[in-house]
C-alpha positions in Angstrom: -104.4 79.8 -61.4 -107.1 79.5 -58.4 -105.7 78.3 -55.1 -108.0 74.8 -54.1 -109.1 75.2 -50.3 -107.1 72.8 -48.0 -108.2 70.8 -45.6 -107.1 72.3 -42.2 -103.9 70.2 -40.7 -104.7 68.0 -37.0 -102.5 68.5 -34.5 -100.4 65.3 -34.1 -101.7 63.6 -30.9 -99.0 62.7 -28.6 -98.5 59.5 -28.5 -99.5 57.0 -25.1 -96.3 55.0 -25.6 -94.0 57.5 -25.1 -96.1 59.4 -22.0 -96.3 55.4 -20.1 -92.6 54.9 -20.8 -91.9 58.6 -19.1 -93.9 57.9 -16.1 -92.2 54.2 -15.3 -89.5 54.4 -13.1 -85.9 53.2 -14.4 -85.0 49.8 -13.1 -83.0 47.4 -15.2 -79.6 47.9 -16.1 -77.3 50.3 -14.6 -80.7 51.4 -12.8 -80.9 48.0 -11.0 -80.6 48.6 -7.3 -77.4 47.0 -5.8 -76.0 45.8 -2.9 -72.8 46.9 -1.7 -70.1 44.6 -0.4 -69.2 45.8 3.1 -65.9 47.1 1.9 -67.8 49.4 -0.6 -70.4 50.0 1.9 -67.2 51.9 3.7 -67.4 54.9 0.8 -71.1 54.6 -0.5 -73.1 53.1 2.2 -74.8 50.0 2.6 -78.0 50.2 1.4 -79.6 49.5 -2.0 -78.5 51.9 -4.9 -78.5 52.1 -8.6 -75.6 50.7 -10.1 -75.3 54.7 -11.6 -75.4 56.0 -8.6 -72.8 53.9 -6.6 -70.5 55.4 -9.6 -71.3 58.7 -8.5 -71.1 58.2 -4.5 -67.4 56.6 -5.7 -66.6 60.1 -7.4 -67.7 61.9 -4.9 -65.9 60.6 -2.6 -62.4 60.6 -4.6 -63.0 64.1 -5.5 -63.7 65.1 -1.7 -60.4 63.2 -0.8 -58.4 64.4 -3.9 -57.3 60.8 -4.7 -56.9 62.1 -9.0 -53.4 62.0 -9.8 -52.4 65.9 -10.0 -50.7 65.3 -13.0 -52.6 62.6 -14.9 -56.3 63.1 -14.3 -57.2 59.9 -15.0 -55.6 58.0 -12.5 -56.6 57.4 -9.1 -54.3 57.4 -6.1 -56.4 54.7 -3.9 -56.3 55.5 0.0 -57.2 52.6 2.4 -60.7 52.3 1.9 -60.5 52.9 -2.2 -57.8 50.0 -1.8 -60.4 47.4 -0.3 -62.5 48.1 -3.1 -59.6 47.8 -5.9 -56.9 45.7 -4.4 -54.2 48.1 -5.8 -52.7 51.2 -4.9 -53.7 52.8 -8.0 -56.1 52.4 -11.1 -57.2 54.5 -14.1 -60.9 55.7 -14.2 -61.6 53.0 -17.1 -60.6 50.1 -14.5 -62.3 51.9 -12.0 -65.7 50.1 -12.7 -64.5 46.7 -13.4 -63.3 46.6 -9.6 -66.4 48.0 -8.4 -68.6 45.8 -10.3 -66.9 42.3 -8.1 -68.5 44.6 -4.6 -72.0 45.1 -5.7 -74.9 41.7 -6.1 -77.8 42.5 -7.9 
């Protein structure tokens, strides 16, 4: 049986959607820039930031102060600062963001 010549294969072209979408900078959602409530402002500053990155100044700043319950990891031992922000002594990780979320305005 003869082998029929094939038409050589194109090379996909990439497509202009995905490159645009790439190139535009993040800014709805937890990407929204947010202000701060003073007493936040204490821990991550008080300028502007992504709602994803005031999460991350918040661990940053409970890691540097070792505020993590040594024996459940998941718990955070509030100091006076964390307790402006949460209103308790104490919170797990999962409450962590609902008590940030009543210090930051869009």
């Amino acid at each position: 049986m003869a082998k029929t010549p094939t038409a050589p294969k194109k090379a996909a072209a990439p497509k202009k959607d995905a490159a645009v979408k790439d190139a535009a900078p993040k800014t709805g959602g937890i990407h929204a820039p947010v202000q701060p409530s003073p007493e936040l402002g204490e821990i991550v500053g008080n300028d502007k930031l992504p709602r994803s990155e005031v999460i991350s100044k918040v661990w940053v700043y409970i890691k540097k102060h070792e505020l993590q319950n040594p024996e459940n990891k998941r718990e955070i031992l509030a100091d006076e600062k964390l307790k402006k922000v949460f209103g308790r002594d104490k919170c797990t990780m999962f409450e962590m963001n609902k008590y940030i979320s009543q210090h930051v305005k869009a």
